[in-house]
N, C-alpha and C positions, 0 to 999 in steps of 0.2 A: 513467585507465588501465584496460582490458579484462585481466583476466587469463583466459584458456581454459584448459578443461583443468586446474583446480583441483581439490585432490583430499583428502581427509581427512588424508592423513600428513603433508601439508607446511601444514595450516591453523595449528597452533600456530607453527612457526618462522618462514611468511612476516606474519604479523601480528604477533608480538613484534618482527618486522626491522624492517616496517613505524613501529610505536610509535616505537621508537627511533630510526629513521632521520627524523622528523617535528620529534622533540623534538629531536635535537642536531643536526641539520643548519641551520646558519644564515638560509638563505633561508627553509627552512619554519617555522622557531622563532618565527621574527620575524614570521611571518605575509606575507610578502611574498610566496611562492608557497604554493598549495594542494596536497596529494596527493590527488585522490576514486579510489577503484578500487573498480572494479564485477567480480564475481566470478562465472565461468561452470562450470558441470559438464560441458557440452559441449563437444568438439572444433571446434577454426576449421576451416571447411569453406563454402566457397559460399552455402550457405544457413543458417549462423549470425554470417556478417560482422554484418549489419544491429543485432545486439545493440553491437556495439562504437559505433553512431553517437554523433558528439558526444566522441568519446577523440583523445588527439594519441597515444597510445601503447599498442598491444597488445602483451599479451605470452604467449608459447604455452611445448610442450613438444613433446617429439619426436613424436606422433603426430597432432600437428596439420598441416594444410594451408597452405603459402604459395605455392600455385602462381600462375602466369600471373594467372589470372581472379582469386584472392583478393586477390592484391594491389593489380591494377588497383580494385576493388570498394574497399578500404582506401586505396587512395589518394585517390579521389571523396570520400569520408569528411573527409579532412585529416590520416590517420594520417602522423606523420610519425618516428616508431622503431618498430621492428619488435623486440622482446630477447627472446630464448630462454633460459627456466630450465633449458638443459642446454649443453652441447661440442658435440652435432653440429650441424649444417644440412641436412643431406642434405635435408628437406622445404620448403627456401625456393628459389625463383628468383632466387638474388643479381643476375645479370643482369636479372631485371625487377625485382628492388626499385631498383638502379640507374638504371636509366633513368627509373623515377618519382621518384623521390629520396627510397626513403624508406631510414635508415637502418636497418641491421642490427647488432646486438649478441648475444652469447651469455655463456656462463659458460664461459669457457675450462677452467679446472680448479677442480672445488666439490672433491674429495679424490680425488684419482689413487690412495688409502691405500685409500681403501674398496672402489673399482674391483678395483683389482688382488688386496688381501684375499681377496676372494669367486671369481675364477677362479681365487684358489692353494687355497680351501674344495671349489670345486666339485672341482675333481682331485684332490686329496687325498683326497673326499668316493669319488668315482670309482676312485681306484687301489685305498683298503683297505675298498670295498664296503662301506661305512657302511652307503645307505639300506637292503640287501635284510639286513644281519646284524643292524640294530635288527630290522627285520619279525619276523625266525627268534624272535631273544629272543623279543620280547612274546608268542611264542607258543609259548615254551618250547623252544625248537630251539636247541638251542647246539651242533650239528656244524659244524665248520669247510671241508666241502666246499664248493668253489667261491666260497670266500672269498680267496683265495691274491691280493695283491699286488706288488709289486714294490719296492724302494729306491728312492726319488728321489736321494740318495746316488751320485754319479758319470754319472748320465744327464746325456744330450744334450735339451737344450730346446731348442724355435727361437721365437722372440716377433717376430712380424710388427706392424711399429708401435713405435720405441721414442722416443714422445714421454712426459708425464711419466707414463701411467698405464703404457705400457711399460716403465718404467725400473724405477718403482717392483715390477712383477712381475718384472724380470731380478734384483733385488735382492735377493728372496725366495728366486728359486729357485738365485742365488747360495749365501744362507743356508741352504741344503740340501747344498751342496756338489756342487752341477751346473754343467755346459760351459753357456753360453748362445750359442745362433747367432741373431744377428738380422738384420732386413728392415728399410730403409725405403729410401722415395724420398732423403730427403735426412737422410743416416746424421749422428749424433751424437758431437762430437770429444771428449765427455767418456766417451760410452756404450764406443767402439774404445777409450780407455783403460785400460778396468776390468778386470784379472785376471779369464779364466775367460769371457771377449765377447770376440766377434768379426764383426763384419759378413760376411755371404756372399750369393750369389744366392739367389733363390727354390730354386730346383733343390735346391741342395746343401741347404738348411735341409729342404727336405721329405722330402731322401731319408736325411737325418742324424740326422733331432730323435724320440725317444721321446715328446716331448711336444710339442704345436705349440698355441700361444696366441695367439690375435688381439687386438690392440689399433690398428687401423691406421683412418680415416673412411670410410665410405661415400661413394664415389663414382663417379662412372662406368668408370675404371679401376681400379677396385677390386670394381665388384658380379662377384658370384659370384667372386671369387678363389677361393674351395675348389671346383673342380668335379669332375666326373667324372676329365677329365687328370691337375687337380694331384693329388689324391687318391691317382691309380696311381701317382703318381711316391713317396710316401711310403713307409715301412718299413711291414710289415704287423705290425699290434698297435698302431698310431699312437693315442693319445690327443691327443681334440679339444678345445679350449673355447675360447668365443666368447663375451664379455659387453662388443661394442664394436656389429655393425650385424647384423640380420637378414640384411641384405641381401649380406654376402660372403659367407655359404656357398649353393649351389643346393641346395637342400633334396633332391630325390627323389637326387640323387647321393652324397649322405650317409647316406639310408636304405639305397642299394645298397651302399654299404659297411659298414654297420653289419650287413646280412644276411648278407655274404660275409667280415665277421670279420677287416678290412681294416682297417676301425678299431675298435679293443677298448673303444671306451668314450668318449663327446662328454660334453660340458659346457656348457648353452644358456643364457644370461642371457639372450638374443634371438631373434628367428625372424622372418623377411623377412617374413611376412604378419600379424603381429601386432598390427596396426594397429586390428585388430575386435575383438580379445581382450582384450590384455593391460592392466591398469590399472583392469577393471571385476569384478562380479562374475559370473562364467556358471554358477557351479553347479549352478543350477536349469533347465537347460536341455541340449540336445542338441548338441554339439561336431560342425560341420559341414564342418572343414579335414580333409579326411581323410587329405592329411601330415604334420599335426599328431598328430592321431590314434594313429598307427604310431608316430610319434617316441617320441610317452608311451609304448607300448606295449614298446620295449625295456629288459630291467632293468637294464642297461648308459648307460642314457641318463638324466642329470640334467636339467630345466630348470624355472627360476625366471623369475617373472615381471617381468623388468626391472627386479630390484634391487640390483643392484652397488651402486650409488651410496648407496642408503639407510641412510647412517648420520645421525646428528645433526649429527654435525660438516658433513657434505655439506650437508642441507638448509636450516644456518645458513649457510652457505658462497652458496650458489645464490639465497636472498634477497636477502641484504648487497650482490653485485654485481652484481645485476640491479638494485636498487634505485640503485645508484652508474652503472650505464649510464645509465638515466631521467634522473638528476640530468646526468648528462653533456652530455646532448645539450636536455634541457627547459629546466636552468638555466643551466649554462655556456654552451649554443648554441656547442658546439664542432663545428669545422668535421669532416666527415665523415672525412677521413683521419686525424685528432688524439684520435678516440677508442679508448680503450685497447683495450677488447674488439672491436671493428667486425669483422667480418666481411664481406670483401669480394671481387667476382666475381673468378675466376681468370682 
């Protein structure tokens, strides 16, 4: 197995998974199957397939490449599972893994707790002006001008997305004592049940919600969901936060409303172009997205480097059933529609 995209914070937990997925799984105990996994720092991309030759099974992260040409390239190979240590897909051609036959797996939910956690951190973070009132402290400024927040306390929320990382943020900001308005394509019989939700259209949630939180997948009828349009269509003072895809909000249309004070304040676990950033070190170096740039640039604007997910529990979580996909499809040789996690063309 090729792991890409390997990274310091998840070496201790996916190799403790490892061990013990070796030791107590029966086939490998017994010595009847081998696990070898060769371990990359680089992103799968066109011209680092060739490291994987000789593997029945790579395994990536979100800012790795499984387009068209990598996969055909991985197929030649004799890749025959594709498992992603995260919930999206947005960077695979399930219709060309399909048609070469190789199978696709993901980690459906490593902790929807930790997800949701950290965009109820960041807005929280954002409402009572945490990061600029630490600043003033440490430097001796304890005037509370322009510190002034708001109550979450009887506000309207709208949560676009309420699968489990969804649920778990309508849960929270239930436990605040907020109205929750939600979104999705295919609405939740337990979610419409709950005191305080209620499913509505796009419209109504954008022109309703004091706070709007995405949790919904990147995909093509989803890229740029925040744009310029839906944006005007919101209350002015709207708090933003997004720690689901880069790729649903348009970015320069967020900066024009963060200029014009349309939105009082975003919350970024993601950013559509982050693909050259985020996950590495660039501090030593000159920042060349110059929409990114501007984003930092507002004191209203939080963003983290695609860590919602990062707790322990998550990246014990994201071993365990990446490693039970492998077994799925390596040992059991279960037929492609019969594996749990699969992820399969729409």
């Amino acid at each position: 197995m090729a792991v890409y995209d390997f990274m310091k914070h998840e070496k201790q937990s996916f190799e403790s998974a490892v061990a013990t997925f070796t030791q107590t799984t029966p086939e490998f105990a017994s010595g009847r199957f081998a696990l070898e996994i060769q371990y990359f720092e680089v992103k799968l991309d066109p011209s680092t397939v060739v490291l994987s030759a000789g593997c029945q099974v790579v395994c990536i992260f979100v800012n790795d490449s499984a387009n068209a040409e990598v996969l055909t390239l991985l197929a030649n190979q004799g890749v025959k599972l594709l498992t992603l240590r995260c919930a999206g897909f947005d960077n695979v051609d399930l219709k060309v893994a399909h048609a070469l036959d190789i199978a696709v797996t993901r980690v459906p939910a490593y902790s929807p707790y930790a997800v949701a956690e950290h965009a109820a951190a960041l807005a929280l973070s954002l409402n009572r002006k945490i990061v600029p009132a630490t600043a003033r402290v440490r430097q001796g400024n304890f005037a509370l001008a322009g510190l002034v927040g708001f109550d979450f306390f009887g506000k309207t929320v709208g949560v676009i997305g309420t699968g489990k990382i969804g649920q778990c943020f309508i849960k929270i900001m239930l436990g605040f004592g907020c109205k929750v308005l939600c979104y999705d394509a295919y609405p939740s019989k337990d979610v419409a049940s709950w005191d305080g939700c209620e499913y509505v259209d796009l419209d109504t949630l954008f022109a309703k919600s004091r706070l709007i939180s995405l949790h919904c997948p990147l995909l093509p009828e989803t890229k740029h969901l925040i744009n310029k349009e839906s944006l005007a269509k919101m209350q002015k003072g709207v708090v933003l936060i997004n720690t689901s895809r880069g790729g649903l909000i348009e970015t320069q249309s967020l900066i024009a409303a963060l200029k014009s004070s349309h939105v009082s304040a975003a919350g970024l676990d993601v950013y559509e172009n982050e693909k050259s950033m985020f996950f590495e070190d660039h501090s030593g170096s000159i920042m060349e997205d110059d929409a990114f740039v501007r984003l930092l640039s507002f004191p209203n604007v939080i963003v983290t480097g695609h860590q919602a997910f990062l707790t322990e529990e998550a990246l014990e979580k994201i071993a365990n059933v990446t490693l039970e996909n492998v077994r799925q499809v390596c040992v059991e040789e279960r037929e492609r529609g019969k594996l749990e996690n699969r992820v399969a063309p729409m």
